[in-house]
Every structure is written in C-alpha cells, then in structure tokens.
CHARMM internal coordinates of N, CA and C (Angstrom, degrees):
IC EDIT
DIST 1 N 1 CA 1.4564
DIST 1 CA 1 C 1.5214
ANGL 1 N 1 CA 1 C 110.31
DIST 1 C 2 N 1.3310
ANGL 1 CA 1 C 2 N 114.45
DIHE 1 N 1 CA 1 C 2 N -52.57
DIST 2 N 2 CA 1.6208
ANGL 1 C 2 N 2 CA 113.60
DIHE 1 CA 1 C 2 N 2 CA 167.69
DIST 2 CA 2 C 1.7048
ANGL 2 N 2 CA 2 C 120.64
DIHE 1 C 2 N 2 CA 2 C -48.40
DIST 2 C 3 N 1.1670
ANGL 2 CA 2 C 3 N 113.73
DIHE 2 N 2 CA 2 C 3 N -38.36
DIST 3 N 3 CA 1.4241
ANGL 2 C 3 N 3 CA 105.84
DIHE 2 CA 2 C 3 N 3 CA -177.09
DIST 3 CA 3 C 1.6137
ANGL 3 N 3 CA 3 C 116.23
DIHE 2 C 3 N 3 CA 3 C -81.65
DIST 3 C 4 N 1.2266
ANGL 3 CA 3 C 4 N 104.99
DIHE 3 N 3 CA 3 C 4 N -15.83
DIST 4 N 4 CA 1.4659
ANGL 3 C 4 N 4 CA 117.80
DIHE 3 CA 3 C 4 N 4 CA 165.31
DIST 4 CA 4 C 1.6368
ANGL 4 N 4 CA 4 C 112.04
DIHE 3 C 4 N 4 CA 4 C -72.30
DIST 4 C 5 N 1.2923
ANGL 4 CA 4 C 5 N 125.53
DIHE 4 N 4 CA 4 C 5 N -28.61
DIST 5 N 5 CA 1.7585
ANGL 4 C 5 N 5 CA 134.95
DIHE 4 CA 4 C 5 N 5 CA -158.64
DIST 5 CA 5 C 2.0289
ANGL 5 N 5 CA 5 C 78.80
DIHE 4 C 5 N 5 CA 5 C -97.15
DIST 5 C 6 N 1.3080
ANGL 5 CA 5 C 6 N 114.31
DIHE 5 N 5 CA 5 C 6 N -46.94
DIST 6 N 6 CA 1.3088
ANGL 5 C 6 N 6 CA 119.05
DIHE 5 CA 5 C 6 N 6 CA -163.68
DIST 6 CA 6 C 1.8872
ANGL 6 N 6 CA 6 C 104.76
DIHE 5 C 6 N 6 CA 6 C -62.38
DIST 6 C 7 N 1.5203
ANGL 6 CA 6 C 7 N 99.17
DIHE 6 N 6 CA 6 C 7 N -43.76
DIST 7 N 7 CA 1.8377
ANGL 6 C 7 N 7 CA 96.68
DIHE 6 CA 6 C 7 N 7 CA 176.05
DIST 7 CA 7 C 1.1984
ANGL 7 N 7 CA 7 C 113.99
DIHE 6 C 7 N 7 CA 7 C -65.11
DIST 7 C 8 N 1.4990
ANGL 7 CA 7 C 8 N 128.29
DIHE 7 N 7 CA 7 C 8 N -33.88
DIST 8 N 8 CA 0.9684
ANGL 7 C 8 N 8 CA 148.44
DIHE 7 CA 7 C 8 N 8 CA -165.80
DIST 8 CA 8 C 1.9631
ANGL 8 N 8 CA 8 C 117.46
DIHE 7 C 8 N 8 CA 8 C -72.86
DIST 8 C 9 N 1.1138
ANGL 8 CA 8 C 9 N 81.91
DIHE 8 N 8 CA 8 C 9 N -44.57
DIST 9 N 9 CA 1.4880
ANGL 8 C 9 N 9 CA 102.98
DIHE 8 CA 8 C 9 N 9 CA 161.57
DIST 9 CA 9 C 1.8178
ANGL 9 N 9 CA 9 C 127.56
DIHE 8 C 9 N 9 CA 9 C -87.04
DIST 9 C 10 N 1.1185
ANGL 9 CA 9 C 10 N 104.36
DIHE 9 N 9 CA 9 C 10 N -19.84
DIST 10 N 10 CA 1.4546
ANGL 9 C 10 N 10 CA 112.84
DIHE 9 CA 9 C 10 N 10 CA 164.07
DIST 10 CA 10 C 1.8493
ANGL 10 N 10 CA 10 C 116.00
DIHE 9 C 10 N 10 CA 10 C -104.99
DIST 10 C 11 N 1.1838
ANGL 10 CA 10 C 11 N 108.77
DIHE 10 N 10 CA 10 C 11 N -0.20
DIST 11 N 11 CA 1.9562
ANGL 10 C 11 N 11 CA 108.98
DIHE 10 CA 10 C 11 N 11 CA 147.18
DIST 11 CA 11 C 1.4133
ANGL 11 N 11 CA 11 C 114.44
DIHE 10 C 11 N 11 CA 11 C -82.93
DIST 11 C 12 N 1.6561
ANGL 11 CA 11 C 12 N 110.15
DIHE 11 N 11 CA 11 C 12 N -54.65
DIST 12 N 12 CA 1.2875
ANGL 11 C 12 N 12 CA 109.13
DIHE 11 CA 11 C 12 N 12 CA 160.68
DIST 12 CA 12 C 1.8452
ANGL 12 N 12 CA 12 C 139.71
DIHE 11 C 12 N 12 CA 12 C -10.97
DIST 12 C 13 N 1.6525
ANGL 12 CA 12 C 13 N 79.70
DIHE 12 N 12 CA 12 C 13 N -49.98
DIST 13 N 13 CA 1.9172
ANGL 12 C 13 N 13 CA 89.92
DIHE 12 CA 12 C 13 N 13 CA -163.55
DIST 13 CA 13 C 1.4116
ANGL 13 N 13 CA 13 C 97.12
DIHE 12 C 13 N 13 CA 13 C -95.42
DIST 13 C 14 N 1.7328
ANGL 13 CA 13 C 14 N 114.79
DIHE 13 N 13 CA 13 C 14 N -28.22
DIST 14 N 14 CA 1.4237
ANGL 13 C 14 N 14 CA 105.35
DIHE 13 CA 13 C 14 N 14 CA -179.96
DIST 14 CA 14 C 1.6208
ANGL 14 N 14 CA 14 C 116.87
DIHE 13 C 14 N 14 CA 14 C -88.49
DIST 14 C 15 N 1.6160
ANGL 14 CA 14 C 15 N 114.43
DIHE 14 N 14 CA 14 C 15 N -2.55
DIST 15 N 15 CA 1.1881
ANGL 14 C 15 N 15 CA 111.80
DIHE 14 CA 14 C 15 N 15 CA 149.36
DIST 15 CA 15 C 1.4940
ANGL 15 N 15 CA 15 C 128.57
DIHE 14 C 15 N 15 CA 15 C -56.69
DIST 15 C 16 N 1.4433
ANGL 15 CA 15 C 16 N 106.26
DIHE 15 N 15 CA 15 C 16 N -50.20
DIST 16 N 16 CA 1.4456
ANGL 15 C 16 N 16 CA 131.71
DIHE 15 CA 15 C 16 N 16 CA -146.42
DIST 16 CA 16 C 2.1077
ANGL 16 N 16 CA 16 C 90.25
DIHE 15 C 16 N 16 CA 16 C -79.80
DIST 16 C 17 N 1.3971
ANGL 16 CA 16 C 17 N 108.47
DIHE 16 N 16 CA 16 C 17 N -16.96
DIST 17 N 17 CA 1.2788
ANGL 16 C 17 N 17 CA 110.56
DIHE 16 CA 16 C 17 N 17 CA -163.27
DIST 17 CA 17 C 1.3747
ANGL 17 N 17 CA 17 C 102.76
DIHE 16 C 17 N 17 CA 17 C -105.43
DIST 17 C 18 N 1.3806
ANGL 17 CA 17 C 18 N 135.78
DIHE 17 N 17 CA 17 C 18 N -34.09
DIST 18 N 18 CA 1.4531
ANGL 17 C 18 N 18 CA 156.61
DIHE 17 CA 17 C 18 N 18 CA 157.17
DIST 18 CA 18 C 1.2155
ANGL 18 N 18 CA 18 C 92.96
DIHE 17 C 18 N 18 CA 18 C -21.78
DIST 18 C 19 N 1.3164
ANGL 18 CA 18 C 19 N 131.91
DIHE 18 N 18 CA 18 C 19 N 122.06
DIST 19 N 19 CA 1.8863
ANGL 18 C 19 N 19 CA 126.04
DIHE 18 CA 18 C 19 N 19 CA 139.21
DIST 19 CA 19 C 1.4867
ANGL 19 N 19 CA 19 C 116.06
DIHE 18 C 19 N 19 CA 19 C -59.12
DIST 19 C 20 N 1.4098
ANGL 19 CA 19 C 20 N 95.49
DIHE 19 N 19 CA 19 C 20 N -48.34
DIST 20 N 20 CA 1.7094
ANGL 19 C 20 N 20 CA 96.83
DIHE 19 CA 19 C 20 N 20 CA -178.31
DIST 20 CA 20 C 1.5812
ANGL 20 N 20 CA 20 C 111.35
DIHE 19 C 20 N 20 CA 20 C -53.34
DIST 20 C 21 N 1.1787
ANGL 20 CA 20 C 21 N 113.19
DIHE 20 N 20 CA 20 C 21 N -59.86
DIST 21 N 21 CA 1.4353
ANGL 20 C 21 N 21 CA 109.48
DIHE 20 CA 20 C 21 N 21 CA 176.65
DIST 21 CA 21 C 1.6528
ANGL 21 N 21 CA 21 C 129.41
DIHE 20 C 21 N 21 CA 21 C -46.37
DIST 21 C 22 N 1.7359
ANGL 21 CA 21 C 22 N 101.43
DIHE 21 N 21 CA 21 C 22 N -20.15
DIST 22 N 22 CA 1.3664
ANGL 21 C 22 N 22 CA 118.62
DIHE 21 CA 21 C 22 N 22 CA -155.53
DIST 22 CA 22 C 1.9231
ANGL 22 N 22 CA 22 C 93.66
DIHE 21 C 22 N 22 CA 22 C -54.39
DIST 22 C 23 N 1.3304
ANGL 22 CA 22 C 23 N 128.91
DIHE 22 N 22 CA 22 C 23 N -36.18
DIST 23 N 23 CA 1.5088
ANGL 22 C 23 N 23 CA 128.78
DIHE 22 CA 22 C 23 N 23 CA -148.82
DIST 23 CA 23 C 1.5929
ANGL 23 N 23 CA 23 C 85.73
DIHE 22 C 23 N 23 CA 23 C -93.54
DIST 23 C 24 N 1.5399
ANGL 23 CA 23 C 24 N 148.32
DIHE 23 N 23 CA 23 C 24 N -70.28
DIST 24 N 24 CA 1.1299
ANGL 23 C 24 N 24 CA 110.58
DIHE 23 CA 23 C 24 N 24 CA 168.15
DIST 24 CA 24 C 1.3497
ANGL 24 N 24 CA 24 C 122.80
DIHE 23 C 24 N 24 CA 24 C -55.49
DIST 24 C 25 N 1.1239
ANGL 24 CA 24 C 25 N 151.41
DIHE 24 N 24 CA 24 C 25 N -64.28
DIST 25 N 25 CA 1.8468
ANGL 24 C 25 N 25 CA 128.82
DIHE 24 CA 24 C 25 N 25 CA -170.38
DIST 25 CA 25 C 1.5164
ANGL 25 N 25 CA 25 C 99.30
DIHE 24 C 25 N 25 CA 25 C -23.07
DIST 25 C 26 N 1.7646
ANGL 25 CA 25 C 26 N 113.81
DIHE 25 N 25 CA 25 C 26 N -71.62
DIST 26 N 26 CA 1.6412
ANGL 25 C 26 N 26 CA 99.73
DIHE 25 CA 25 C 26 N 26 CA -171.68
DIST 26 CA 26 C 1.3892
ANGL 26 N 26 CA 26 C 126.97
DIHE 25 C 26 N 26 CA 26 C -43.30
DIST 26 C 27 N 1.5859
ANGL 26 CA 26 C 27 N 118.48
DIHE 26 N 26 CA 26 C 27 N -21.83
DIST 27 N 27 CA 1.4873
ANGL 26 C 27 N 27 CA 116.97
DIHE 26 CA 26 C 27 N 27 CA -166.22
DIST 27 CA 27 C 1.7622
ANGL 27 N 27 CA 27 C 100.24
DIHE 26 C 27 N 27 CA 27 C -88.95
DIST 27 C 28 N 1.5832
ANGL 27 CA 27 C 28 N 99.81
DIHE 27 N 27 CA 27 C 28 N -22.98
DIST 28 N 28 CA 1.5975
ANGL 27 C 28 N 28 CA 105.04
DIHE 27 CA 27 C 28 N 28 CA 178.11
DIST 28 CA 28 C 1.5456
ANGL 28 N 28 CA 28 C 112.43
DIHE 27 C 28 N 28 CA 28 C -62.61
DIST 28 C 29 N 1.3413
ANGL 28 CA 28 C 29 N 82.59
DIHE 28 N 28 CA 28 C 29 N -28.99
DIST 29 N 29 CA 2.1489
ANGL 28 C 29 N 29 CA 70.75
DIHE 28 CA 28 C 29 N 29 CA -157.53
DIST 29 CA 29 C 1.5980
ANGL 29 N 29 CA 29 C 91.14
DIHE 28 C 29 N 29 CA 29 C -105.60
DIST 29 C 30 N 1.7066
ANGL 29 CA 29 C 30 N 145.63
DIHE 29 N 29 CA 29 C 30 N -24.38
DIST 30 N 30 CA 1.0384
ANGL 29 C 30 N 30 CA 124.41
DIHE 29 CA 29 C 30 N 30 CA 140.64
DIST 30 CA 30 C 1.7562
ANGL 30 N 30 CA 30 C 133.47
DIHE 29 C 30 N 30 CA 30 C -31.41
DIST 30 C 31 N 1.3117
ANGL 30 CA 30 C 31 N 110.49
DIHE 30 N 30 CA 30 C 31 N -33.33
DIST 31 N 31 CA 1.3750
ANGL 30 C 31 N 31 CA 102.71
DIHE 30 CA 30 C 31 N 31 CA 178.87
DIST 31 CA 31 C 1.4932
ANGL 31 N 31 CA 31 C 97.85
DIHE 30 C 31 N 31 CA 31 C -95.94
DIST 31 C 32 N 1.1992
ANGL 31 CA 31 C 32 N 140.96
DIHE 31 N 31 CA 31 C 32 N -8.32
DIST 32 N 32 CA 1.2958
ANGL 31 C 32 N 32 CA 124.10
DIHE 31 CA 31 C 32 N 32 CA 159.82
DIST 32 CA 32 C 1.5502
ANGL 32 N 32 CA 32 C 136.93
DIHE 31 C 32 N 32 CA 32 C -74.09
DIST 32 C 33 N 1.5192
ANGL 32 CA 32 C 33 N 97.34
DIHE 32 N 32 CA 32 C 33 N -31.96
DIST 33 N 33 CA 1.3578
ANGL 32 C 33 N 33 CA 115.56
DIHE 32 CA 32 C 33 N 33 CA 143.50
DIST 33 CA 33 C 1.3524
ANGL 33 N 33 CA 33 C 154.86
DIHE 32 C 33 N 33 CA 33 C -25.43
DIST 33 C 34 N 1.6348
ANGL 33 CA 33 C 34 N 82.89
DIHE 33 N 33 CA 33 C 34 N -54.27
DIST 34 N 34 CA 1.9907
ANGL 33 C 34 N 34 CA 127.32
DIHE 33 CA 33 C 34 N 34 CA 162.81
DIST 34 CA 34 C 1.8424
ANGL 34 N 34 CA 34 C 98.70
DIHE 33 C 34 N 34 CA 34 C -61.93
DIST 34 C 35 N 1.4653
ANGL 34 CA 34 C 35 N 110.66
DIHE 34 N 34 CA 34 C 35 N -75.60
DIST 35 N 35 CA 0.9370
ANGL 34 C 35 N 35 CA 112.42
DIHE 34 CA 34 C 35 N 35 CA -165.14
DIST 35 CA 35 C 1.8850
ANGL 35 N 35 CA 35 C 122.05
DIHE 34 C 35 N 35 CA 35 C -55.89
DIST 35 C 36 N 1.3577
ANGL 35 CA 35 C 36 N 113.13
DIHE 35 N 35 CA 35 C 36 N -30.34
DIST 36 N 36 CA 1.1913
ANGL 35 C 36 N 36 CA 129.66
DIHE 35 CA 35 C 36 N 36 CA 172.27
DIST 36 CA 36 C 1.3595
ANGL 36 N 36 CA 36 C 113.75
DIHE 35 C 36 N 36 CA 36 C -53.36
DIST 36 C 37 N 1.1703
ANGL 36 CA 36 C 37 N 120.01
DIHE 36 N 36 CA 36 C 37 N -39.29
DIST 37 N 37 CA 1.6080
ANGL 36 C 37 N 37 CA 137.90
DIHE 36 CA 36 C 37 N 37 CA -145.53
DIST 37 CA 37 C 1.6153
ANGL 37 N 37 CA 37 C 79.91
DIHE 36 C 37 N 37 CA 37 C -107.77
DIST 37 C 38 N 1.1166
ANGL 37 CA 37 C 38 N 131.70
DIHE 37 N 37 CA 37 C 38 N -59.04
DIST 38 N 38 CA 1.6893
ANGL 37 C 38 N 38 CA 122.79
DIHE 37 CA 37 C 38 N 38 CA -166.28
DIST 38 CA 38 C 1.7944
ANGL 38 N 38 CA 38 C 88.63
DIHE 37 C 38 N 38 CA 38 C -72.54
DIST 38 C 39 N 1.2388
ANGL 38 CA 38 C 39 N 142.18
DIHE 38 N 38 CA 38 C 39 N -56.88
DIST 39 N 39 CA 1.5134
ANGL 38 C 39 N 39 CA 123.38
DIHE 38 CA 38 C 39 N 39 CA 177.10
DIST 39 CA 39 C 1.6143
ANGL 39 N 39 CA 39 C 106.21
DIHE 38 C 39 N 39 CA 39 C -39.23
DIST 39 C 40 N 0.8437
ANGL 39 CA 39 C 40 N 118.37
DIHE 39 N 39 CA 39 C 40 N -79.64
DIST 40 N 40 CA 1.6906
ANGL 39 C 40 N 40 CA 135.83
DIHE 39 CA 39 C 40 N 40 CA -169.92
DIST 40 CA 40 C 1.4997
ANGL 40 N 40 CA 40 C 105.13
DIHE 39 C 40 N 40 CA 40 C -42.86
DIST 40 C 41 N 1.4567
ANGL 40 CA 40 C 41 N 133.46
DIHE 40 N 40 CA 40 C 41 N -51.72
DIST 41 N 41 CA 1.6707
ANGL 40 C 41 N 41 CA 111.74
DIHE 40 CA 40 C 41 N 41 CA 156.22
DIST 41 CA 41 C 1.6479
ANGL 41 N 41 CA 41 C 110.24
DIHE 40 C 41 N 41 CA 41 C -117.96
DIST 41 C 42 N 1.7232
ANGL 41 CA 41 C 42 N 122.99
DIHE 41 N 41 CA 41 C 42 N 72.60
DIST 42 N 42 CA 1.0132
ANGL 41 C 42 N 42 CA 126.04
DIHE 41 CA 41 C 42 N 42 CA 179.52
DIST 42 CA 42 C 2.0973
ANGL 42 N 42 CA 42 C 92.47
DIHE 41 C 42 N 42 CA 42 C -84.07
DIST 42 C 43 N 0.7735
ANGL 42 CA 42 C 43 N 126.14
DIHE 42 N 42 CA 42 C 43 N 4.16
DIST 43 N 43 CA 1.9071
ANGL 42 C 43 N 43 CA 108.76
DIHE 42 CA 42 C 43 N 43 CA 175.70
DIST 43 CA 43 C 1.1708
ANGL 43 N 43 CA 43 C 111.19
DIHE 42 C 43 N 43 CA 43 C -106.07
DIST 43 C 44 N 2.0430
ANGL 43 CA 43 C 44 N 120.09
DIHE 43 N 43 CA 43 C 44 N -26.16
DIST 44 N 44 CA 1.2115
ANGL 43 C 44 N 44 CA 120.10
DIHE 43 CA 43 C 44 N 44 CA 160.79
DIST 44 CA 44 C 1.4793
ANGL 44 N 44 CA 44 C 130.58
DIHE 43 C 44 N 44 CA 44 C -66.84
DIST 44 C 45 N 1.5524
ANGL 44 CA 44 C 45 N 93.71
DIHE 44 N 44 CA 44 C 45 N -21.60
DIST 45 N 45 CA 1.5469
ANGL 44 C 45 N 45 CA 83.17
DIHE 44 CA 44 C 45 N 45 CA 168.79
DIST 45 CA 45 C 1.2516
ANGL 45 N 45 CA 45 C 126.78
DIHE 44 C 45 N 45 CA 45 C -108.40
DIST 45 C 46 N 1.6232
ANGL 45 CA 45 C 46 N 113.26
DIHE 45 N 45 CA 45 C 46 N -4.01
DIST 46 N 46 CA 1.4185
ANGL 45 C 46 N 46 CA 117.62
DIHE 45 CA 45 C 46 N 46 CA 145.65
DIST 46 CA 46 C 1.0925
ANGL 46 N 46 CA 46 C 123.09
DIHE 45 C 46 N 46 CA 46 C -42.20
DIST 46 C 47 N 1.0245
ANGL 46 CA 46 C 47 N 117.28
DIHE 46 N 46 CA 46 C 47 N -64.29
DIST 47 N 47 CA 1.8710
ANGL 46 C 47 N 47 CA 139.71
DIHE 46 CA 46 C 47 N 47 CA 170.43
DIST 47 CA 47 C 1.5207
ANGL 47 N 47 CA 47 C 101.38
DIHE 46 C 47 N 47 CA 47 C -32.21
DIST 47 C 48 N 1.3675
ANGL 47 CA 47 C 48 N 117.91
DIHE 47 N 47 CA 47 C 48 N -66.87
DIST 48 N 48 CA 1.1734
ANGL 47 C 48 N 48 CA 105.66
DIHE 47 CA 47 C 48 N 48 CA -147.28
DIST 48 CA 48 C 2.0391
ANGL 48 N 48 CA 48 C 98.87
DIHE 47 C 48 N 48 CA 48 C -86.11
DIST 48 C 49 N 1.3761
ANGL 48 CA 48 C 49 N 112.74
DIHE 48 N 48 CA 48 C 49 N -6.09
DIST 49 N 49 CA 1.7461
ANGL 48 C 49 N 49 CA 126.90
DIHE 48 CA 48 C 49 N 49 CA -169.41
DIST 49 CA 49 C 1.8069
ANGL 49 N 49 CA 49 C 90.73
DIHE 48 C 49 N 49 CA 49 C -72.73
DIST 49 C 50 N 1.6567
ANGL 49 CA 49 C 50 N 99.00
DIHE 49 N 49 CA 49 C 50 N -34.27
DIST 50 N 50 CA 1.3966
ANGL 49 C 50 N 50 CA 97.71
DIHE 49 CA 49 C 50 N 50 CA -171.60
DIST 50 CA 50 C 1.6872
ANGL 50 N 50 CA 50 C 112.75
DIHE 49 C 50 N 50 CA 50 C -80.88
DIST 50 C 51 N 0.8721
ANGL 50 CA 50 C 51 N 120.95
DIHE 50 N 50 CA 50 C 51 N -34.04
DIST 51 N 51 CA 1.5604
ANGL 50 C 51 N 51 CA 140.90
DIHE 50 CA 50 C 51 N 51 CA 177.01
DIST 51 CA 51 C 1.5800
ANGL 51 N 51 CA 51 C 99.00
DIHE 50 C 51 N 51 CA 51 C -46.21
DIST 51 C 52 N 1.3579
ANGL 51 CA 51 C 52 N 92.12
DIHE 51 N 51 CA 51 C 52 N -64.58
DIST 52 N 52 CA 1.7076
ANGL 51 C 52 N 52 CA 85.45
DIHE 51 CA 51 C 52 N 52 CA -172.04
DIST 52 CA 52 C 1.7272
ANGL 52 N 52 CA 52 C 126.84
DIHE 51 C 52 N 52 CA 52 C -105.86
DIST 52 C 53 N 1.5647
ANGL 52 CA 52 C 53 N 94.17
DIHE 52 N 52 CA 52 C 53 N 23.58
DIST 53 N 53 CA 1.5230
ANGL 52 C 53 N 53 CA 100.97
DIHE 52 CA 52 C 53 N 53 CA 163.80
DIST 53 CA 53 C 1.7621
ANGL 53 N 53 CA 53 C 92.38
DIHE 52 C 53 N 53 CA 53 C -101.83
DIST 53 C 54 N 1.2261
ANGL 53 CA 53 C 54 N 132.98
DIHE 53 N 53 CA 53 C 54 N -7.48
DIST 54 N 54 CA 1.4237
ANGL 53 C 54 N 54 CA 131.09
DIHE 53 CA 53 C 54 N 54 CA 170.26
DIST 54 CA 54 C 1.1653
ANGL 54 N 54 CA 54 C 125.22
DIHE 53 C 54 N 54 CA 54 C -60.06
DIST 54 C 55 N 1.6265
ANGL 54 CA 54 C 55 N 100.42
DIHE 54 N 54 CA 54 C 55 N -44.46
DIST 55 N 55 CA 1.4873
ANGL 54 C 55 N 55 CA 118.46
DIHE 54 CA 54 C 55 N 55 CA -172.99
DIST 55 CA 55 C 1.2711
ANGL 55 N 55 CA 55 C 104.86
DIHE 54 C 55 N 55 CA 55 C -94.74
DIST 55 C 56 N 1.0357
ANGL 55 CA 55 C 56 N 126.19
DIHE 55 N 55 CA 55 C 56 N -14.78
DIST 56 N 56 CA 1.6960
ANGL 55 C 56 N 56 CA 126.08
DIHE 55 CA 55 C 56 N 56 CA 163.57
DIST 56 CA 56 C 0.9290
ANGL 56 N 56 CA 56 C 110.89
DIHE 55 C 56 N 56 CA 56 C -63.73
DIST 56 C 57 N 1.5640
ANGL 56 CA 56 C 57 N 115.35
DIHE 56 N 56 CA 56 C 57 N -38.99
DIST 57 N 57 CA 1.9404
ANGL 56 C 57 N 57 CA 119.81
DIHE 56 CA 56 C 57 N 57 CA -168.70
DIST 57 CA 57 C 1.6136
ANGL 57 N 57 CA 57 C 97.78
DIHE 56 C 57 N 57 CA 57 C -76.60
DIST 57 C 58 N 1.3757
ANGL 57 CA 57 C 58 N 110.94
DIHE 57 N 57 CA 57 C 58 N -55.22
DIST 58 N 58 CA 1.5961
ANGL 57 C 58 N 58 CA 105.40
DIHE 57 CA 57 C 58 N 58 CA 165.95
DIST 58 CA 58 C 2.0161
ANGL 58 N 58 CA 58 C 127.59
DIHE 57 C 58 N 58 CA 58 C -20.12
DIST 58 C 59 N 1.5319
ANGL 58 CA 58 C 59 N 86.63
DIHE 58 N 58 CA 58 C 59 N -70.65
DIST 59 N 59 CA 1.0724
ANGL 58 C 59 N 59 CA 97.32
DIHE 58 CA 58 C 59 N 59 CA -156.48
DIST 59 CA 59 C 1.8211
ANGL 59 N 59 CA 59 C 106.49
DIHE 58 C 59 N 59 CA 59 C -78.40
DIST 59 C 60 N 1.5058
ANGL 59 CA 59 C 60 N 106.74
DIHE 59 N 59 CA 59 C 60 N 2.86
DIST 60 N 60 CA 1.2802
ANGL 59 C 60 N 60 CA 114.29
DIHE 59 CA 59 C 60 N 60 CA 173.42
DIST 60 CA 60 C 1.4367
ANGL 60 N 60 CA 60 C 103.77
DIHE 59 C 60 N 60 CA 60 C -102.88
DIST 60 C 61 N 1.3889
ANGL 60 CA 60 C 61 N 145.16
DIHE 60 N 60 CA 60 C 61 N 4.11
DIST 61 N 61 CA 1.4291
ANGL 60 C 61 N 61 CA 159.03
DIHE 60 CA 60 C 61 N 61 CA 176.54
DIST 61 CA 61 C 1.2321
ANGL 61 N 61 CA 61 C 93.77
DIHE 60 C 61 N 61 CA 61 C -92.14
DIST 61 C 62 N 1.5996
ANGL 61 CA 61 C 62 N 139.65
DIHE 61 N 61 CA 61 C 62 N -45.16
DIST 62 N 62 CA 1.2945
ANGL 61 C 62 N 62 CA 139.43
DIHE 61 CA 61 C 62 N 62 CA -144.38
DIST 62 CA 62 C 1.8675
ANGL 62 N 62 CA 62 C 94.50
DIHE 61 C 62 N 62 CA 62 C -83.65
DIST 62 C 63 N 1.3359
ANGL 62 CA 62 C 63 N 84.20
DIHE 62 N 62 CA 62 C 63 N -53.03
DIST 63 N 63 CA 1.6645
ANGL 62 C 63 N 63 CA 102.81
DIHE 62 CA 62 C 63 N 63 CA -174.79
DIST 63 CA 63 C 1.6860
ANGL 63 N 63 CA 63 C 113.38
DIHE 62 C 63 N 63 CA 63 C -34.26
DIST 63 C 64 N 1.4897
ANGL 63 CA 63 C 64 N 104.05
DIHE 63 N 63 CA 63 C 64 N -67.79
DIST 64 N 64 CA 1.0600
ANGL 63 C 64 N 64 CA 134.75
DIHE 63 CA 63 C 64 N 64 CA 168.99
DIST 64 CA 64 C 1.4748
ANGL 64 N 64 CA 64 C 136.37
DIHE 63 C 64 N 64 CA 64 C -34.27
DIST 64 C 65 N 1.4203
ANGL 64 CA 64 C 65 N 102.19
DIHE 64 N 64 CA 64 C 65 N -31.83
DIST 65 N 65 CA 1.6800
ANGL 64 C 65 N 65 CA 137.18
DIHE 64 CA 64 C 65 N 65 CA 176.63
DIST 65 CA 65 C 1.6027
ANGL 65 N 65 CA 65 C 114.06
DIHE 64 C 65 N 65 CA 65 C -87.18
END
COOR INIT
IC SEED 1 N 1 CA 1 C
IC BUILD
C-alpha cells in the first residue's frame, strides 16, 4: 500500500513541477473547485435557478396575453 501512496505521490510532485503540465493541473483543480462550491451550496442555487426560471415563465405569460 505504501509504495502505491509513494508513486502516487511522486507523479504528484512531478506533475506539480512540470510547466508543461502546469495548464492542465490548473484546469484540474479549477474544475474541482467548481464542483466543490456547486456541492456545498447546491439548494441555494437550486433555489435561486428556480426563482428565476419562475419569473421567466411569468414574464413569458404576460407577453403572450
């Protein structure tokens, strides 16, 4: 198990040390970032996706009338 944590940790650093690699790592851990942040307030932004697909439906009823 250690020599597995040990490869794992030595791609890591020779990622993290790579320039070339440098533009995916940033896109890696930006979209993990993303994804963290949409778990952590996924009901507020339900909430608020619903709010204003409401008032869209509204204001597309008004139109319509």
């Amino acid at each position: 198990m250690m020599t597995m944590w040990n490869s794992i940790k030595q791609f890591g650093v020779k990622l993290w040390r790579d320039e070339d690699g440098m533009g995916t790592l940033e896109v890696i851990l930006i979209i993990a970032v993303l994804i963290l942040v949409a778990l952590l307030f996924k009901q507020q932004i339900l909430k608020m996706v619903r709010s204003l697909m409401g008032t869209a439906d509204e204001k597309a009823q008004t139109i319509f009338e």
